[in-house]
C-alpha positions as MATLAB code, in Angstrom:
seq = 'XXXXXXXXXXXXXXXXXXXXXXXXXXXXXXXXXXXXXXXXXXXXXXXXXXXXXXXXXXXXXXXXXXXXXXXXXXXXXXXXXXXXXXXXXXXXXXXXXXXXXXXXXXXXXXXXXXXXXXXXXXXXXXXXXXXXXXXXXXXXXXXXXXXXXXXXXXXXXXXXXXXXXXXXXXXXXXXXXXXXXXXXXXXXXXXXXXXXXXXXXXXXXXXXXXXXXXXXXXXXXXXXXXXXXXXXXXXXXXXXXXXXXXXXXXXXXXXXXXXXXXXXXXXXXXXXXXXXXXXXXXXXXXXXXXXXXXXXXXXXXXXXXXX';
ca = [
    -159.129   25.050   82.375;
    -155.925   24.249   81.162;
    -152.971   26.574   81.091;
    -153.121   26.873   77.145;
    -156.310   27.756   77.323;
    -155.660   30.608   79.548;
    -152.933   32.135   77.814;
    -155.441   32.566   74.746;
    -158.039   34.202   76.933;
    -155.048   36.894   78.315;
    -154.040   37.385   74.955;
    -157.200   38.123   73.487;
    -157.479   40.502   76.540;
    -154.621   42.238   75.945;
    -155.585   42.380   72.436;
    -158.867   44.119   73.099;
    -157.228   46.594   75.709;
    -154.562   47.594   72.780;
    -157.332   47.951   70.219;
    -159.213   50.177   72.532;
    -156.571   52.348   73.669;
    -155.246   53.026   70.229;
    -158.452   54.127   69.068;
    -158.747   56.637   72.363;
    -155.651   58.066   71.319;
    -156.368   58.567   67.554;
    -159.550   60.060   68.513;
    -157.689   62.345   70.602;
    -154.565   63.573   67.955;
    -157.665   64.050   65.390;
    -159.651   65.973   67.364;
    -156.589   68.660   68.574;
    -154.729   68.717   65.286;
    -150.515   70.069   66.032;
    -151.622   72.839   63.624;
    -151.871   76.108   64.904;
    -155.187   77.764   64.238;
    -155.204   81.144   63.234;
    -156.720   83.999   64.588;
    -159.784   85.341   62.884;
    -159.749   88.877   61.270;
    -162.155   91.196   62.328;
    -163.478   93.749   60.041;
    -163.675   97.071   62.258;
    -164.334   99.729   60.081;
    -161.889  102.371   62.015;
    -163.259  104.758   59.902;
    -166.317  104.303   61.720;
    -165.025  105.008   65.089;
    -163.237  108.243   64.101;
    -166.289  110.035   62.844;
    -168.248  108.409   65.867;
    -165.437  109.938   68.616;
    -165.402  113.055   66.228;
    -168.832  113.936   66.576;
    -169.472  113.078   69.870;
    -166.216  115.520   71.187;
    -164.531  117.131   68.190;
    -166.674  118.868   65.828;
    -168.146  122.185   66.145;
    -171.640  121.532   68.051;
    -170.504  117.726   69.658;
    -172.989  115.623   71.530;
    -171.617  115.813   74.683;
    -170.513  119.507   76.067;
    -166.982  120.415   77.720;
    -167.769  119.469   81.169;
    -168.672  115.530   80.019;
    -164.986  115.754   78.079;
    -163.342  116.949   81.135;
    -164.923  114.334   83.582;
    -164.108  111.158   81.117;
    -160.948  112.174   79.851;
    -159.723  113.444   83.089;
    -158.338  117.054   81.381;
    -159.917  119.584   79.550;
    -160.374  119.445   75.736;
    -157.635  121.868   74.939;
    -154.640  120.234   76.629;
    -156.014  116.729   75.146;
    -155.682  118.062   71.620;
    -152.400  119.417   72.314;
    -150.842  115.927   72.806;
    -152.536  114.825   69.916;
    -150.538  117.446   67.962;
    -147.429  117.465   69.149;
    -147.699  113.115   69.330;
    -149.019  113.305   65.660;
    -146.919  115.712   64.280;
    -143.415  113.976   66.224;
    -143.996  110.196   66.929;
    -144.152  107.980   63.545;
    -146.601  106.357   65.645;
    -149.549  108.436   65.637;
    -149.265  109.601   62.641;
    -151.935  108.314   59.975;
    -150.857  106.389   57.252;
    -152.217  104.108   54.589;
    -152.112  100.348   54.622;
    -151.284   98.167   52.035;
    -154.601   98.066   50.759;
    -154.489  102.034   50.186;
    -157.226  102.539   53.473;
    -155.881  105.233   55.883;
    -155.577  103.100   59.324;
    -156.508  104.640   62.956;
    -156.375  108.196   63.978;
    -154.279  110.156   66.222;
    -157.353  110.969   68.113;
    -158.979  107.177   68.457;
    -155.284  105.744   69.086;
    -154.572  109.112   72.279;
    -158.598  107.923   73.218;
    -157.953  104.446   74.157;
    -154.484  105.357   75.968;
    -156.183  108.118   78.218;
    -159.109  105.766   78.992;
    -157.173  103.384   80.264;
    -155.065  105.495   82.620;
    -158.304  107.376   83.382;
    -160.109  104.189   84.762;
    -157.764  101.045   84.711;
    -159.728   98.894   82.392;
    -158.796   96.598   80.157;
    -157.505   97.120   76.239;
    -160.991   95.481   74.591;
    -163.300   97.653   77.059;
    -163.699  100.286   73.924;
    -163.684   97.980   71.213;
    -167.090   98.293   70.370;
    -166.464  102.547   70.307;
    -163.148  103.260   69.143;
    -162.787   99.776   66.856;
    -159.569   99.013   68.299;
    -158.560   95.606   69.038;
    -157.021   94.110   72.317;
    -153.535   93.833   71.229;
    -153.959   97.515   69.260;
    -154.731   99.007   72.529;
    -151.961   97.740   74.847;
    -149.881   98.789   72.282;
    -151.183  102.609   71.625;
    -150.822  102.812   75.624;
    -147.483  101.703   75.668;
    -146.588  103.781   72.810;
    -148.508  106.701   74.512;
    -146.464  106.737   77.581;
    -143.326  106.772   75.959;
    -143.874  109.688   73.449;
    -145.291  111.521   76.674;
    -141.503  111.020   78.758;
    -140.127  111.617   75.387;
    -142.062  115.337   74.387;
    -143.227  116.350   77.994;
    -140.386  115.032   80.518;
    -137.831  117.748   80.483;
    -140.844  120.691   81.258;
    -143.025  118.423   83.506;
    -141.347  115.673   85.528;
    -138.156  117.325   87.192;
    -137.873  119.213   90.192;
    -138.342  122.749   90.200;
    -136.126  125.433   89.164;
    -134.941  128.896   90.883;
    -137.691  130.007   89.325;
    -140.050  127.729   89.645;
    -139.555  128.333   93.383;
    -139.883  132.026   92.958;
    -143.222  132.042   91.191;
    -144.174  129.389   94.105;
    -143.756  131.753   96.651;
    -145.375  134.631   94.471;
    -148.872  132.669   94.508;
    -148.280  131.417   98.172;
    -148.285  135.159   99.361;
    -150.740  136.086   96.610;
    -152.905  133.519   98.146;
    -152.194  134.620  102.234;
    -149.272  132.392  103.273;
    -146.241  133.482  101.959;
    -142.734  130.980  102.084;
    -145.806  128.442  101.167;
    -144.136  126.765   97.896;
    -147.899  123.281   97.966;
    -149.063  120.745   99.631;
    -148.291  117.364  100.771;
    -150.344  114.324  101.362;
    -150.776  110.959  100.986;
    -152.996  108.558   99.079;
    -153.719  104.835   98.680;
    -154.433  103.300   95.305;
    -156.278  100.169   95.214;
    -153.556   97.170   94.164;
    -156.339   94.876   92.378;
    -153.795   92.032   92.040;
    -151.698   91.834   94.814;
    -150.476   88.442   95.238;
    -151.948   86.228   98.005;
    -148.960   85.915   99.691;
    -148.189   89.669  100.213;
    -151.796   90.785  101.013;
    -151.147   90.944  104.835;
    -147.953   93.429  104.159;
    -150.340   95.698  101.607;
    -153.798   95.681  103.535;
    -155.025   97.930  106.424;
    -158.341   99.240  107.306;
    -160.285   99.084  104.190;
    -159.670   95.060  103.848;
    -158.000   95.585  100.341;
    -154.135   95.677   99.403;
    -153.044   99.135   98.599;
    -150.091  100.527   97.111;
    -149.280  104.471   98.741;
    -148.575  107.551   96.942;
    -147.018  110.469   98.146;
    -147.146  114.174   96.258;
    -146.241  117.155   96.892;
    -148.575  119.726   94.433;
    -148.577  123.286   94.147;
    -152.435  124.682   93.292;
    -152.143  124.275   89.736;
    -152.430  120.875   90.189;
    -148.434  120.859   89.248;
    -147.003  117.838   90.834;
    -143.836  118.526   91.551;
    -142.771  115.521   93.856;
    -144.207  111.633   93.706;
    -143.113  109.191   96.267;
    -144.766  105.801   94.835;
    -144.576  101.716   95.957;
    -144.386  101.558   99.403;
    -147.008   99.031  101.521;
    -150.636  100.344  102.453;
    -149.953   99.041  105.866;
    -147.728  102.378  106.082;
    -149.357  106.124  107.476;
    -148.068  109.298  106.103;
    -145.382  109.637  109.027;
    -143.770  106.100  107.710;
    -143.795  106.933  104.194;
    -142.155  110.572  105.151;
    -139.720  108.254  107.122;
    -138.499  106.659  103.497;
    -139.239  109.420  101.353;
    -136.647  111.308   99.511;
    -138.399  114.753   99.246;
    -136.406  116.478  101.866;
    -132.940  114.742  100.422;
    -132.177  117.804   98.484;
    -132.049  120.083  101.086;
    -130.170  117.531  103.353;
    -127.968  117.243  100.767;
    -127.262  120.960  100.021;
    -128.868  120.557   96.381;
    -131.933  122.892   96.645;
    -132.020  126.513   95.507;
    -131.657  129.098   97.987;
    -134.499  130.490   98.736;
    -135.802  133.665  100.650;
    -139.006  135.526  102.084;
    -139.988  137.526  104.659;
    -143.040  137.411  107.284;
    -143.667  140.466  109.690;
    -140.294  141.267  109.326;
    -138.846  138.064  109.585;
    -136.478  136.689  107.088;
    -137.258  133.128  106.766;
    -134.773  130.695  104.178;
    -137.156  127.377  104.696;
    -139.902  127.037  102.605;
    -143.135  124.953  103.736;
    -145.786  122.804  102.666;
    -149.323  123.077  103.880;
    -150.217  119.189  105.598;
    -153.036  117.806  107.402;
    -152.807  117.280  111.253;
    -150.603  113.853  111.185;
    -147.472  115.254  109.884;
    -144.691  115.986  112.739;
    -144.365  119.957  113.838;
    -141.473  120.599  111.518;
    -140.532  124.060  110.174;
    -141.186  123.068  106.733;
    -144.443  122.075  107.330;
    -147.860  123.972  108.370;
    -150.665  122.149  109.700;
    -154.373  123.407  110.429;
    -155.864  123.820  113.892;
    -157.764  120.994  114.747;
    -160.148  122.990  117.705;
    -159.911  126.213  117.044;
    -160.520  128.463  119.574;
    -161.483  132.146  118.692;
    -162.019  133.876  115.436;
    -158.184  134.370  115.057;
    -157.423  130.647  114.732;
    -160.900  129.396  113.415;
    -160.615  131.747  110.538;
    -156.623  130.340  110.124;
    -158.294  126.946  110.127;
    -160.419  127.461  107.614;
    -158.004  128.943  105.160;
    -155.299  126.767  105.373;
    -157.809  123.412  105.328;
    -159.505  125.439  101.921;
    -155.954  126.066  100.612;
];
């Protein structure tokens, strides 16, 4: 074959190649347009899911009695309603208005609903879609507005330390309730961390083979928590955590109110938490008995473990 010949038969190659190529790439820009598609509006009917949450919980005889409120919404029916009001009546938010098409848009209650659920039980923002008629995007933002307006209303009353008085009535119950200079409790617990990155899973997991993320609290028994300790590794026990915890800091520091109580005619100035058994023998805290012997100190045991 001569070497004219074989040019033409490249050529013609190349040709082909070109031809097929552009037609895989027109295919291509055809088939995923630069356009942005739109997102396609879903018809919810929020009226629908008002009167369907109202009935079940709100109305005079609901479906589902006190106790079923209490157990899915985590708090009883009257403090619910009382964020509602004060978040409806304060935050522009919650408040129900009309849309431009003159239809009233969610309610207070469905747009509180979806927040609580998801701090009650971690799921997602489309889990009550088919309930509450919220969207997605609608529910991530009603929790995030939800959080805020509860800092905003509730933060000066609920999440500070306690006063004088505070202390005072503490010490009232504790004696009320057979250990007087008692101002709660202290403990520990581990919340699941669900998505804990690969890389720090050894420095977050102990025994129960998932990451965790530890909480410490100090309550009083009105379920009051008047301390929170929160982010350090699972891989830590309560001793560790007390290690880096700043719960004692205002005492070290010479912030905390004075405070004063006698026991069998002993003037104590240290108030104490109750603990379990793994907490060091400090003076501010009281552990149970672990084996008891006699009625004395089985019948100590068993109050302080009920209290």
């Amino acid at each position: 074959m001569s070497s004219s010949s074989s040019d033409e038969v490249d050529e013609a190659l190349e040709e082909m190649v070109d031809q097929v190529v552009d037609n895989i790439i027109d295919s291509m820009v055809h088939a995923h347009p630069n356009n942005p598609t739109r997102r396609a509006y879903i018809e919810r009917d929020w009226k629908l899911g008002h009167n369907q949450l109202w009935n079940d919980y709100f109305k005079e005889n609901p479906t589902y009695p006190p106790e079923m409120f209490k157990r899915r919404f985590r708090m009883n029916k009257q403090l619910f309603l009382r964020i509602v009001e004060r978040l409806s009546s304060e935050v522009p938010y919650f408040q129900q208005r009309k849309n431009a098409h003159g239809r009233y848009g969610l309610s207070a209650l469905q747009k509180c609903t979806a927040a609580i659920r998801m701090l009650a039980y971690g799921q997602s923002g489309d889990t009550y879609d088919e309930y509450l008629r919220l969207g997605e995007s609608t529910s991530r933002l009603c929790f995030e507005n939800f959080t805020n307006a509860i800092i905003q209303l509730f933060g000066d009353e609920y999440l500070r330390r306690p006063t004088p008085e505070d202390l005072q009535r503490l010490l009232d119950v504790g004696e009320v309730r057979g250990f007087p200079g008692m101002i709660g409790s202290i403990d520990c617990m581990h919340w699941e961390w669900k998505n804990c990155p690969t890389a720090w899973k050894g420095q977050y997991t102990r025994d129960s083979g998932k990451p965790t993320i530890v909480l410490e609290a100090v309550a009083s028994q009105d379920l009051w928590i008047w301390h929170a300790f929160f982010g350090l590794p699972g891989t830590l026990n309560d001793i560790n955590v007390l290690d880096r915890s700043p719960v004692f800091d205002d005492i070290l520091q010479g912030r905390a109110p004075k405070v004063k109580f006698k026991v069998n005619n002993h003037t104590y100035r240290m108030p104490y938490y109750l603990t379990d058994g793994i907490y060091p023998n400090w003076s501010t805290f009281i552990q149970s008995i672990p084996l008891p012997q006699g009625r004395k100190a089985e019948l100590f045991a068993e109050h302080q473990e009920s209290l």
